[in-house]
mmCIF file of the N, C-alpha and C atoms, coordinates in Angstrom:
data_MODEL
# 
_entry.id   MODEL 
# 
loop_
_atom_site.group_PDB 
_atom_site.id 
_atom_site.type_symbol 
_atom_site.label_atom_id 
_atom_site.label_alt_id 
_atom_site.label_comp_id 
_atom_site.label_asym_id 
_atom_site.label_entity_id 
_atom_site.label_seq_id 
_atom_site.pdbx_PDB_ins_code 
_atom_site.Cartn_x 
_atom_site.Cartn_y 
_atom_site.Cartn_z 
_atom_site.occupancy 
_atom_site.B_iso_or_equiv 
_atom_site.pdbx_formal_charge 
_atom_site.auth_seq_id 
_atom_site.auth_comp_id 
_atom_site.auth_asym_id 
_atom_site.auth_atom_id 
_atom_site.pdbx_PDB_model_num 
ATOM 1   N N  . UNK A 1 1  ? -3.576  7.878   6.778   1.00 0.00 ? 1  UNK A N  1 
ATOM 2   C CA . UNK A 1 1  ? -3.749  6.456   6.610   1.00 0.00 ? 1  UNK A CA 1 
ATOM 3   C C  . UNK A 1 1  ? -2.960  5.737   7.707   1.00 0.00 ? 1  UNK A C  1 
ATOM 4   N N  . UNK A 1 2  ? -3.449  4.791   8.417   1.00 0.00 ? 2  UNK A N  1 
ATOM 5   C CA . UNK A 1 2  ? -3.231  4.238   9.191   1.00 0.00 ? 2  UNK A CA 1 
ATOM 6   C C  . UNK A 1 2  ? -2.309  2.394   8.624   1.00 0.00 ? 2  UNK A C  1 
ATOM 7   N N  . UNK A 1 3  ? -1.638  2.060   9.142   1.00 0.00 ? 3  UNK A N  1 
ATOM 8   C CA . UNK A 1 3  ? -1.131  0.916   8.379   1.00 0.00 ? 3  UNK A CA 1 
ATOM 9   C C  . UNK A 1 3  ? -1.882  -0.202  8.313   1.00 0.00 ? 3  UNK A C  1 
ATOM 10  N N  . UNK A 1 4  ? -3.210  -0.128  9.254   1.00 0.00 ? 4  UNK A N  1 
ATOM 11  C CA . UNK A 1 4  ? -3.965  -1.217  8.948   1.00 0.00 ? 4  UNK A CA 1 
ATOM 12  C C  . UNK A 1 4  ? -4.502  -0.831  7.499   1.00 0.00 ? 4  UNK A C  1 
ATOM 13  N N  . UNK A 1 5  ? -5.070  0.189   7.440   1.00 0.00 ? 5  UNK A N  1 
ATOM 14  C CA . UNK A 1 5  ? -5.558  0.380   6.280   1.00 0.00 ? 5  UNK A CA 1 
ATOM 15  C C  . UNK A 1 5  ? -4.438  0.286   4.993   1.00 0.00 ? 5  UNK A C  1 
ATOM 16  N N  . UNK A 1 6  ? -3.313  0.537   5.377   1.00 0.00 ? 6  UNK A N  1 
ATOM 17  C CA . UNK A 1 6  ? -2.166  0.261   4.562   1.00 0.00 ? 6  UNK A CA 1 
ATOM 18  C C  . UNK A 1 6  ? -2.495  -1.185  4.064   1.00 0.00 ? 6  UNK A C  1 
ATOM 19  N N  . UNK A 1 7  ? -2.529  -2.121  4.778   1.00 0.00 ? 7  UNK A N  1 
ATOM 20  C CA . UNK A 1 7  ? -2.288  -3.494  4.467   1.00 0.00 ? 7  UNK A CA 1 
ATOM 21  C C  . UNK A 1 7  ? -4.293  -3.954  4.147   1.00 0.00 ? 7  UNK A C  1 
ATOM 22  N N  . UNK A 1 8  ? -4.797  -2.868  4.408   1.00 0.00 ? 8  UNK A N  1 
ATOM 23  C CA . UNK A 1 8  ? -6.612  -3.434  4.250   1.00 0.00 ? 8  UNK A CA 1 
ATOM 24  C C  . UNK A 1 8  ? -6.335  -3.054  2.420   1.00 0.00 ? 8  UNK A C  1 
ATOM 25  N N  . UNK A 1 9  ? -5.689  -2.070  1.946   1.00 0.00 ? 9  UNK A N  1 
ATOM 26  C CA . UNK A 1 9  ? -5.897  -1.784  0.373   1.00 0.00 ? 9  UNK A CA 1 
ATOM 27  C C  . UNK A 1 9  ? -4.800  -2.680  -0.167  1.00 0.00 ? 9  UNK A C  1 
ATOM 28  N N  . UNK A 1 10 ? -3.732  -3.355  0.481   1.00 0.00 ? 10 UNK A N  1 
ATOM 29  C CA . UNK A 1 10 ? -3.079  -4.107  -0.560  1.00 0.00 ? 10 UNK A CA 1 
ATOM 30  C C  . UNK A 1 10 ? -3.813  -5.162  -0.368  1.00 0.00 ? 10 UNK A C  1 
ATOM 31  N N  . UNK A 1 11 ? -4.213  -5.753  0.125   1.00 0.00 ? 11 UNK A N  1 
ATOM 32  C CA . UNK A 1 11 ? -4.907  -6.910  0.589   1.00 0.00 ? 11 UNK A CA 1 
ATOM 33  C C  . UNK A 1 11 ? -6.231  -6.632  -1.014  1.00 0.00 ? 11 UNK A C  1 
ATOM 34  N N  . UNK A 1 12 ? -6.842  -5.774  -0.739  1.00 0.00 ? 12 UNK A N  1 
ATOM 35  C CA . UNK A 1 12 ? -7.674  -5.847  -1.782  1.00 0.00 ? 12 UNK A CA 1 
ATOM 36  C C  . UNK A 1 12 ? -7.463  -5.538  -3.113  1.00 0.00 ? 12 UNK A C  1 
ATOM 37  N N  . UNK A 1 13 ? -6.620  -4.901  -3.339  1.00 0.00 ? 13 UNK A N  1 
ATOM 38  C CA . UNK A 1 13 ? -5.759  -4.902  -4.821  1.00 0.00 ? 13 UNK A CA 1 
ATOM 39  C C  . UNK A 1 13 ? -4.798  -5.835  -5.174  1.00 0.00 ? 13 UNK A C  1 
ATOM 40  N N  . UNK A 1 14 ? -4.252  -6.514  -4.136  1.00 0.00 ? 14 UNK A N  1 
ATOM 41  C CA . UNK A 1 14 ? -3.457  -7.125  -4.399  1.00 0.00 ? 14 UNK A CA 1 
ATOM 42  C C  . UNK A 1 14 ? -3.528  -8.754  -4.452  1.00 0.00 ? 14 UNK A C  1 
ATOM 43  N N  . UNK A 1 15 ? -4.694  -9.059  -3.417  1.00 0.00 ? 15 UNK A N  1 
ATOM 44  C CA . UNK A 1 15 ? -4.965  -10.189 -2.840  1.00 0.00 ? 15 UNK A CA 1 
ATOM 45  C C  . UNK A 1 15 ? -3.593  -10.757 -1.686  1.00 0.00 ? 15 UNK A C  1 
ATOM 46  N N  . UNK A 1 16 ? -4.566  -11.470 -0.572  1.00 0.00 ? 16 UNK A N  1 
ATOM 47  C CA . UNK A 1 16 ? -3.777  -11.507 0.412   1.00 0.00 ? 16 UNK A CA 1 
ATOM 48  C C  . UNK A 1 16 ? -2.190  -12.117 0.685   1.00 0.00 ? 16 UNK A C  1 
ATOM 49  N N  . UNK A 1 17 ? -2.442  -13.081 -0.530  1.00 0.00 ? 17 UNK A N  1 
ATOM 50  C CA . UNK A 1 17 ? -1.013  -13.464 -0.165  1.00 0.00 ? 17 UNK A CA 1 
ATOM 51  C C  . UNK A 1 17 ? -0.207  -12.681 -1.117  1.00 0.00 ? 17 UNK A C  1 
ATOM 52  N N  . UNK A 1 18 ? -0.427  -12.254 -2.432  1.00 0.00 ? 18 UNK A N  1 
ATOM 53  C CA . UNK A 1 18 ? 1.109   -11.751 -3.361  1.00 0.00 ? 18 UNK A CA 1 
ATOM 54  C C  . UNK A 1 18 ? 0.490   -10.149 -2.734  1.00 0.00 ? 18 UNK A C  1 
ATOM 55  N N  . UNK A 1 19 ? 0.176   -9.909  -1.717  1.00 0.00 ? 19 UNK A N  1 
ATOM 56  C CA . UNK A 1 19 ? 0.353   -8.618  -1.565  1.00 0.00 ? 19 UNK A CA 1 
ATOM 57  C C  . UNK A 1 19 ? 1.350   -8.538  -0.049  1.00 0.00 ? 19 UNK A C  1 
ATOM 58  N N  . UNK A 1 20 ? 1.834   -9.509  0.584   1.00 0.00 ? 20 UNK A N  1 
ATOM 59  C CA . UNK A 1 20 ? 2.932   -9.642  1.109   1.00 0.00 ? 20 UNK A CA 1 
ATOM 60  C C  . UNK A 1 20 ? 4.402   -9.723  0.505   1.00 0.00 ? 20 UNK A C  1 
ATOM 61  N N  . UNK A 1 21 ? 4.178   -10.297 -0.847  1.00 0.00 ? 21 UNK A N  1 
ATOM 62  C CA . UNK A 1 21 ? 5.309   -10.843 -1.434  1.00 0.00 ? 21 UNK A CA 1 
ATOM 63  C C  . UNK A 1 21 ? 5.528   -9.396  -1.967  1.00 0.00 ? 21 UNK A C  1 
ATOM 64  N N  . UNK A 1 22 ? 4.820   -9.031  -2.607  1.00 0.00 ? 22 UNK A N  1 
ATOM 65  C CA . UNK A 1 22 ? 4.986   -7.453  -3.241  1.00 0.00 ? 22 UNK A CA 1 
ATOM 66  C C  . UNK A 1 22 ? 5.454   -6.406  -2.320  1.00 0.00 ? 22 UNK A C  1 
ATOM 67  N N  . UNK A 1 23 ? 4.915   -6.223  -1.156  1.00 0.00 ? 23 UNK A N  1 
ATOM 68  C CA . UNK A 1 23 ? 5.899   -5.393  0.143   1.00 0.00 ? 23 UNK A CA 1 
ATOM 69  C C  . UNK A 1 23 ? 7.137   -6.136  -0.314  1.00 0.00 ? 23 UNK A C  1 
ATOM 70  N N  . UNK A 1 24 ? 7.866   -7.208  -0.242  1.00 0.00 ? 24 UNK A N  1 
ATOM 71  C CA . UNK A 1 24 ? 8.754   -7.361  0.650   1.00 0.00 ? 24 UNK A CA 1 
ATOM 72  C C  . UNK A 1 24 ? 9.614   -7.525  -0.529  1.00 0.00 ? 24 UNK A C  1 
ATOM 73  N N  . UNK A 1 25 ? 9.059   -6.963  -1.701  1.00 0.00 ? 25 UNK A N  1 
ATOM 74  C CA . UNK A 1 25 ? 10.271  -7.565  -2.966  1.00 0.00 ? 25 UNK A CA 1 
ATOM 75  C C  . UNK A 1 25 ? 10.331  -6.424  -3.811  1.00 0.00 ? 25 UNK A C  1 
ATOM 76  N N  . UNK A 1 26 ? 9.488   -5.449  -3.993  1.00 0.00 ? 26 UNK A N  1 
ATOM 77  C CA . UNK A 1 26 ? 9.134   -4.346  -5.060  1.00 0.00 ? 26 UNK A CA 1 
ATOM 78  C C  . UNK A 1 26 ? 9.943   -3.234  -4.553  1.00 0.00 ? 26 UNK A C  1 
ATOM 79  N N  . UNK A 1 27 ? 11.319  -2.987  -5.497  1.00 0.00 ? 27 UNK A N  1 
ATOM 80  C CA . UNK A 1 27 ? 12.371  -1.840  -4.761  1.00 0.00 ? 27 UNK A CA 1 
ATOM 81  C C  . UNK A 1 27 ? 11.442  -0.450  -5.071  1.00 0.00 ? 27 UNK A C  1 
ATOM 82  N N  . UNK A 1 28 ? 11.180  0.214   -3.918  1.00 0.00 ? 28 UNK A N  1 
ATOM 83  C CA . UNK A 1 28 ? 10.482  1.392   -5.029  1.00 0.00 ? 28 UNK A CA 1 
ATOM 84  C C  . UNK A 1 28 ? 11.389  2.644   -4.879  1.00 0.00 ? 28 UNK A C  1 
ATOM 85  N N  . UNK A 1 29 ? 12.085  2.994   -6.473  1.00 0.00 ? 29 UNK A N  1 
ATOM 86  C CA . UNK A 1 29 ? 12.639  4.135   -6.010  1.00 0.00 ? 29 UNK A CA 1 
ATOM 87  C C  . UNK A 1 29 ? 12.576  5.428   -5.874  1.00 0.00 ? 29 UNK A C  1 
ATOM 88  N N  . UNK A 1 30 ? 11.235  6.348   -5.274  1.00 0.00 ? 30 UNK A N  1 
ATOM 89  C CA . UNK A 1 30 ? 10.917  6.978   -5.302  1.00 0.00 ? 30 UNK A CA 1 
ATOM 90  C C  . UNK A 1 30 ? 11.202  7.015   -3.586  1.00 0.00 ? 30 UNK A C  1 
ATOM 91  N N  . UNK A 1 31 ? 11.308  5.823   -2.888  1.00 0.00 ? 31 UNK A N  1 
ATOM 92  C CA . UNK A 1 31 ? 11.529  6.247   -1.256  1.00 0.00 ? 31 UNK A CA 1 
ATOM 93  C C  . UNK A 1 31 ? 12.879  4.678   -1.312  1.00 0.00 ? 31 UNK A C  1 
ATOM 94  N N  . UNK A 1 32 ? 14.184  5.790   -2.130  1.00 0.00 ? 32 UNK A N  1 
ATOM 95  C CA . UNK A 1 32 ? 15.492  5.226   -1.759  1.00 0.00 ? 32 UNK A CA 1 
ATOM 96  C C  . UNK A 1 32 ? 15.402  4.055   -1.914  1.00 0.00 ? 32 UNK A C  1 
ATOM 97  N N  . UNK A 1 33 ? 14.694  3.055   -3.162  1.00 0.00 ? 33 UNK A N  1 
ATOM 98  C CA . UNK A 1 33 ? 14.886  1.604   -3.251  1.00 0.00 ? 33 UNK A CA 1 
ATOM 99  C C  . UNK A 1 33 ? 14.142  0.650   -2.270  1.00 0.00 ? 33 UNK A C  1 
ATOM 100 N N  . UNK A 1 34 ? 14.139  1.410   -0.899  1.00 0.00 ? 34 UNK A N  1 
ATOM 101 C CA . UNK A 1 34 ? 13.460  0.363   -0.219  1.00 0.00 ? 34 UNK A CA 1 
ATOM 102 C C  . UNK A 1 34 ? 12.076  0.088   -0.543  1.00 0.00 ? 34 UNK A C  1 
ATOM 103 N N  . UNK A 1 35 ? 11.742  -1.186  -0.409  1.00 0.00 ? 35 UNK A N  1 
ATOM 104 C CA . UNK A 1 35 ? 10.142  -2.231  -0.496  1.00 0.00 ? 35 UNK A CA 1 
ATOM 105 C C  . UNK A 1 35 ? 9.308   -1.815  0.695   1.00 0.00 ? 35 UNK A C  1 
ATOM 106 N N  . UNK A 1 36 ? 8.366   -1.989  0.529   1.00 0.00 ? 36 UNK A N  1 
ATOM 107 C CA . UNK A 1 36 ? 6.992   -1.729  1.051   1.00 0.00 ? 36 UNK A CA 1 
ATOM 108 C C  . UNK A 1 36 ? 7.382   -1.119  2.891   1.00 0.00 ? 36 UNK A C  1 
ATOM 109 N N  . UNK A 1 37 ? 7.948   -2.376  3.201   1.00 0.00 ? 37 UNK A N  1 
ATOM 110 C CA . UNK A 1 37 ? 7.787   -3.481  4.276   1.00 0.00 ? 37 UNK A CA 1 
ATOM 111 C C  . UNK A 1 37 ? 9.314   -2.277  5.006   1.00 0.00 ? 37 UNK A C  1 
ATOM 112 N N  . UNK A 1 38 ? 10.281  -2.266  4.210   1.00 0.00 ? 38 UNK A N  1 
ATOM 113 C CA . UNK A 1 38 ? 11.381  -1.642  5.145   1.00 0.00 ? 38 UNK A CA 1 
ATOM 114 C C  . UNK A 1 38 ? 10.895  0.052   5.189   1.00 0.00 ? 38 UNK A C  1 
ATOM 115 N N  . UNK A 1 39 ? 10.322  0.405   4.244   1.00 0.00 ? 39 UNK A N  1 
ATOM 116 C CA . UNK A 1 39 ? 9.823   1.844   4.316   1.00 0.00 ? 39 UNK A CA 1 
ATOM 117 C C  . UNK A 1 39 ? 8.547   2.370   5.910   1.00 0.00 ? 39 UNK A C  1 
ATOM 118 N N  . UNK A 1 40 ? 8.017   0.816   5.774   1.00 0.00 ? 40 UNK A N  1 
ATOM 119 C CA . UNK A 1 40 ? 7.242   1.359   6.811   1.00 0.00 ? 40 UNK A CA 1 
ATOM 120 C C  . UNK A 1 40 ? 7.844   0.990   8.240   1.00 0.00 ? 40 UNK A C  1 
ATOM 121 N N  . UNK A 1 41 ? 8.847   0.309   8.451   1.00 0.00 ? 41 UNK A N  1 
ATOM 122 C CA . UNK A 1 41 ? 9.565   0.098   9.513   1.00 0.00 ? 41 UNK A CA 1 
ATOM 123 C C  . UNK A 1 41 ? 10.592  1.560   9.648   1.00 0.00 ? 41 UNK A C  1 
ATOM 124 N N  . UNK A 1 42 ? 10.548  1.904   8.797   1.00 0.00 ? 42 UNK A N  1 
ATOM 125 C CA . UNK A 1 42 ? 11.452  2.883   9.087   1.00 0.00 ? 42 UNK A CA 1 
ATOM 126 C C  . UNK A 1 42 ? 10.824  4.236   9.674   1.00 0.00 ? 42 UNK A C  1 
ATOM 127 N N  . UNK A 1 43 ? 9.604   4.151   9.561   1.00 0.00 ? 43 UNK A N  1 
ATOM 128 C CA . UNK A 1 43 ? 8.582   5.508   9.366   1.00 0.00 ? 43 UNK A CA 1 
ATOM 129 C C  . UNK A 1 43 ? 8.256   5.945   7.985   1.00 0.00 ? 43 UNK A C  1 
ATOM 130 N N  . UNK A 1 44 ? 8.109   5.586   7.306   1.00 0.00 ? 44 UNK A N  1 
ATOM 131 C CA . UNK A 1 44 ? 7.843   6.288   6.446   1.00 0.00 ? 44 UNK A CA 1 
ATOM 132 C C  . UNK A 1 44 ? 5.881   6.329   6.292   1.00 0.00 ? 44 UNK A C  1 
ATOM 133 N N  . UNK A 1 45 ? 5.145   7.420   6.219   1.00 0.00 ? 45 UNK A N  1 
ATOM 134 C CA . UNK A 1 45 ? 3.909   7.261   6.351   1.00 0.00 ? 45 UNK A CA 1 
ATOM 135 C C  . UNK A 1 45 ? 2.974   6.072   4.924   1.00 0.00 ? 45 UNK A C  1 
ATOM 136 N N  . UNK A 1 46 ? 2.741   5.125   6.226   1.00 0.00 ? 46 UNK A N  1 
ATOM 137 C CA . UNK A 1 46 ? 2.065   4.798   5.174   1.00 0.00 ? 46 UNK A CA 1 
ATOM 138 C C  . UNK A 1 46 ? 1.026   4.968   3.835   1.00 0.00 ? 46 UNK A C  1 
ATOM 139 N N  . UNK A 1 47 ? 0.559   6.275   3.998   1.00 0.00 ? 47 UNK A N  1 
ATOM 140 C CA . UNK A 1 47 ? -0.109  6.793   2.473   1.00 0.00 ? 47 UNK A CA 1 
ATOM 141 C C  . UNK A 1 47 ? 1.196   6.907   1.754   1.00 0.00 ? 47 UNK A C  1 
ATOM 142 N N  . UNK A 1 48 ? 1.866   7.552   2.054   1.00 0.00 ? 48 UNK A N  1 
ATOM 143 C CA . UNK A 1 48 ? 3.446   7.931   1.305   1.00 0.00 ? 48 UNK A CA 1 
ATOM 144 C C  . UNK A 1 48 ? 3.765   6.557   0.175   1.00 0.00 ? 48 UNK A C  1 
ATOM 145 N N  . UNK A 1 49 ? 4.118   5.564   1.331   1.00 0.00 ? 49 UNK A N  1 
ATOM 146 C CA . UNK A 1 49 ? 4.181   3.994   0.851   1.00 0.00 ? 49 UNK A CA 1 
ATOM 147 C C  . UNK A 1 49 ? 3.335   3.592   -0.569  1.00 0.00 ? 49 UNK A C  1 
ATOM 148 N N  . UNK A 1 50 ? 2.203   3.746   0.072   1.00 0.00 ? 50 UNK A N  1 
ATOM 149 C CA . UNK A 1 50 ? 0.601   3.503   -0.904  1.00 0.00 ? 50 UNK A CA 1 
ATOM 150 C C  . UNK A 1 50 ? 0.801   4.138   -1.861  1.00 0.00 ? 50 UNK A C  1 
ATOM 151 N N  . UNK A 1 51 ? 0.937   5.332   -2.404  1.00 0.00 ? 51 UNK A N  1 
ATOM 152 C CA . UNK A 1 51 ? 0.776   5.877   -3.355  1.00 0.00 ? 51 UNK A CA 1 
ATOM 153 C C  . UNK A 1 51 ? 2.479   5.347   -4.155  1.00 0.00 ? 51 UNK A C  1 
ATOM 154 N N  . UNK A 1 52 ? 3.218   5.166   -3.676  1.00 0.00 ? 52 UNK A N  1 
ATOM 155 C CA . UNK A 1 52 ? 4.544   5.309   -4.263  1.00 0.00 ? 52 UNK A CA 1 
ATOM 156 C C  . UNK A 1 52 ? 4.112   3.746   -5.056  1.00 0.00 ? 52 UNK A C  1 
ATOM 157 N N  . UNK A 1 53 ? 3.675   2.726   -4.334  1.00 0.00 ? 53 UNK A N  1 
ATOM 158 C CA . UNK A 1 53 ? 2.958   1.303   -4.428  1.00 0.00 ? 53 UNK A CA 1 
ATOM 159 C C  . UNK A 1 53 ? 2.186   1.771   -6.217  1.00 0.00 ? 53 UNK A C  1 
ATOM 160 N N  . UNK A 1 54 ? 1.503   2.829   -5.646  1.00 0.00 ? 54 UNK A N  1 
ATOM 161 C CA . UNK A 1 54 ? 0.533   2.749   -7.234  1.00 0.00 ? 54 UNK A CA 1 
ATOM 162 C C  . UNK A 1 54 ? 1.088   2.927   -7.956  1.00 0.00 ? 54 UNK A C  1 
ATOM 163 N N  . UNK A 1 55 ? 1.818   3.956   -7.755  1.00 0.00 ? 55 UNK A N  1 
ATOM 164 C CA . UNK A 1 55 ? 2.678   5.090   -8.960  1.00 0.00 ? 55 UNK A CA 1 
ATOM 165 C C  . UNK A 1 55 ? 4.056   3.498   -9.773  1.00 0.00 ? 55 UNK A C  1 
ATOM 166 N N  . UNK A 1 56 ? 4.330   2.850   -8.736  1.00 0.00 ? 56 UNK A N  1 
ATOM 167 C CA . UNK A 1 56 ? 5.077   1.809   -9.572  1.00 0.00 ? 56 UNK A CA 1 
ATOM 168 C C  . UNK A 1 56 ? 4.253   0.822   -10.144 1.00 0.00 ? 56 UNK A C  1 
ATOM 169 N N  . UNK A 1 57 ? 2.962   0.351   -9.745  1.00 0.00 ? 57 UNK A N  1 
ATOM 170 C CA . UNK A 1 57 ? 2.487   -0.423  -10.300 1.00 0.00 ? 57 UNK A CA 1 
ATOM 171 C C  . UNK A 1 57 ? 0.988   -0.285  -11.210 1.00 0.00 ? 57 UNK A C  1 
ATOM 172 N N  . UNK A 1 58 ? 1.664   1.113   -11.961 1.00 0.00 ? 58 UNK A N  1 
ATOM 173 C CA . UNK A 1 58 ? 0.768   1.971   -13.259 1.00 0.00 ? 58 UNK A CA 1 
ATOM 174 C C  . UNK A 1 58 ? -0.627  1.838   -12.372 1.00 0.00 ? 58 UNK A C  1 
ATOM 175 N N  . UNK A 1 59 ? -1.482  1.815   -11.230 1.00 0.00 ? 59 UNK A N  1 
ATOM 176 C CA . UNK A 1 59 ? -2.868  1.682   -10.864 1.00 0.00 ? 59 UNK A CA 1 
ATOM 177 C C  . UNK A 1 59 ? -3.270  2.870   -11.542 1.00 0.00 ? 59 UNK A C  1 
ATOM 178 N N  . UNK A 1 60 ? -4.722  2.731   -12.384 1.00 0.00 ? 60 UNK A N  1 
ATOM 179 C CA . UNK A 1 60 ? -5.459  4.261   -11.851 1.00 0.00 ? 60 UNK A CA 1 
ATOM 180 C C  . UNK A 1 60 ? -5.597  4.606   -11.050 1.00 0.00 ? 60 UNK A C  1 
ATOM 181 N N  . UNK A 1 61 ? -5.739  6.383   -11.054 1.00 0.00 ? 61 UNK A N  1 
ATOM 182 C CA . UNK A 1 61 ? -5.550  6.995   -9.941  1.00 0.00 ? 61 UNK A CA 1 
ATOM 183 C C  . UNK A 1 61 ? -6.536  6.473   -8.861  1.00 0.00 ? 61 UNK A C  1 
ATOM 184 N N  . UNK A 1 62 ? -7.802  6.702   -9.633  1.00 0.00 ? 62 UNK A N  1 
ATOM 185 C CA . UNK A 1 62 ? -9.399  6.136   -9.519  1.00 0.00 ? 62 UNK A CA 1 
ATOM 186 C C  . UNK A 1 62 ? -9.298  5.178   -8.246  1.00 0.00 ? 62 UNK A C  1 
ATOM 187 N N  . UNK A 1 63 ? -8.331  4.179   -8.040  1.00 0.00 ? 63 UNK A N  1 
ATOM 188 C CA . UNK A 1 63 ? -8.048  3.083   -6.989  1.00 0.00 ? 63 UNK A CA 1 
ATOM 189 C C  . UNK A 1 63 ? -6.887  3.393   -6.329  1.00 0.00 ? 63 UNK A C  1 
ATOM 190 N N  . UNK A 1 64 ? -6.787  4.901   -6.347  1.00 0.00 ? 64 UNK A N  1 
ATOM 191 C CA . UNK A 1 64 ? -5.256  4.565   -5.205  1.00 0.00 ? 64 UNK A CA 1 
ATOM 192 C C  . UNK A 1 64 ? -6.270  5.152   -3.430  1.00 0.00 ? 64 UNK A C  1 
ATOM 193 N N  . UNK A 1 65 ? -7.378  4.875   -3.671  1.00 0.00 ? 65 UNK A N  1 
ATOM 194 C CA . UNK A 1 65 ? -8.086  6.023   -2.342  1.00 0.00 ? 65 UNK A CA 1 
ATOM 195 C C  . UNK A 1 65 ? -8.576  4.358   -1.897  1.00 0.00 ? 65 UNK A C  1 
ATOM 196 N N  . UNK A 1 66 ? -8.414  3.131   -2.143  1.00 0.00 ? 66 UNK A N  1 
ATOM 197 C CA . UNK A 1 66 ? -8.760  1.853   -1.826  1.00 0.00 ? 66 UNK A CA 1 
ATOM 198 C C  . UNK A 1 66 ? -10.242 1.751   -1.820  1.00 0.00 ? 66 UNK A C  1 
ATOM 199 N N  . UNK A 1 67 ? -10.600 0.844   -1.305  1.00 0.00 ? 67 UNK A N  1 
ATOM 200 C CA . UNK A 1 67 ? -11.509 0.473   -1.522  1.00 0.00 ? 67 UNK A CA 1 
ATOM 201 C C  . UNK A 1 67 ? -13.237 0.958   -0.833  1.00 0.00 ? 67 UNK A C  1 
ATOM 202 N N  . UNK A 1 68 ? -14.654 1.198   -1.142  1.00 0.00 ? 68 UNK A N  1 
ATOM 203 C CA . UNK A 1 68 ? -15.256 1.558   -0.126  1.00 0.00 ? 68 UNK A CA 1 
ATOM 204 C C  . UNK A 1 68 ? -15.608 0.543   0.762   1.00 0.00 ? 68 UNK A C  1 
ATOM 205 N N  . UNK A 1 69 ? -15.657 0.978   1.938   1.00 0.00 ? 69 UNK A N  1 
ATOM 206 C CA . UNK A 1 69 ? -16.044 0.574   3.519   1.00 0.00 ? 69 UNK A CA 1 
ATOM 207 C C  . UNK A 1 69 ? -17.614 0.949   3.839   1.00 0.00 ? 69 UNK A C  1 
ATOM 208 N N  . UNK A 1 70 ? -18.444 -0.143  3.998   1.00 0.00 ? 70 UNK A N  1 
ATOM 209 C CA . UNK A 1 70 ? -19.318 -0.029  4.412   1.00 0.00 ? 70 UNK A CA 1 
ATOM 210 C C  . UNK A 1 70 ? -19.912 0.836   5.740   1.00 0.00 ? 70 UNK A C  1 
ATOM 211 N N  . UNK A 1 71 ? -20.603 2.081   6.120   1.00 0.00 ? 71 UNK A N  1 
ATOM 212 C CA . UNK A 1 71 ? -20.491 2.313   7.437   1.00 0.00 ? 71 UNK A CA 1 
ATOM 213 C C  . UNK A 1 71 ? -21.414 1.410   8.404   1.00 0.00 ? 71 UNK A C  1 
ATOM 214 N N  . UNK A 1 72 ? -21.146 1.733   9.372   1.00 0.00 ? 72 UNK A N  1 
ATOM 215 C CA . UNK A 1 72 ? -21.888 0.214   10.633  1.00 0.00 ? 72 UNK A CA 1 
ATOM 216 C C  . UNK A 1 72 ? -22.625 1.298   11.445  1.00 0.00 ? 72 UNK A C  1 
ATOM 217 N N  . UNK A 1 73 ? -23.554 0.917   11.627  1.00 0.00 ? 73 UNK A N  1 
ATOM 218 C CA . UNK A 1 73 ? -24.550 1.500   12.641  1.00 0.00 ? 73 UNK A CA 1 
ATOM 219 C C  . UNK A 1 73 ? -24.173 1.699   13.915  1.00 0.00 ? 73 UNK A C  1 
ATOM 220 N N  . UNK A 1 74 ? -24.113 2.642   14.394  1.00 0.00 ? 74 UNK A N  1 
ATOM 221 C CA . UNK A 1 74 ? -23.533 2.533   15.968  1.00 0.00 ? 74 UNK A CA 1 
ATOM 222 C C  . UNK A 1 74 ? -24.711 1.556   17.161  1.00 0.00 ? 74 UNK A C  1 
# 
């Protein structure tokens, strides 16, 4: 997972704006307390992030793979 896509599935689970607020406030302690936002500055892979994201905020599993993407015709 790439961090755009990081921020393309909170964006859609989360909606765009409280899914900023949620990075930057949600201690998760499964990666040392830090929030969204300092985990991925630090390296930490963003799927890593994502899933730790679900696992605190009870998602079914069913939605932790985000959302489908239409494919585009080349």
């Amino acid at each position: 997972m790439k961090n755009s896509e990081f921020w393309r599935n909170m964006d859609h689970e989360f909606g765009s704006i409280y899914s900023r607020t949620l990075a930057d406030s949600l201690a998760l302690t499964e990666l040392q307390s830090m929030n969204a936002t300092e985990a991925l500055g630090k390296g930490v892979k963003p799927r890593e992030v994502w899933e730790a994201i679900c696992r605190a905020q009870d998602l079914p599993p069913e939605r932790w793979l985000g959302m489908d993407l239409e494919i585009k015709d080349p």
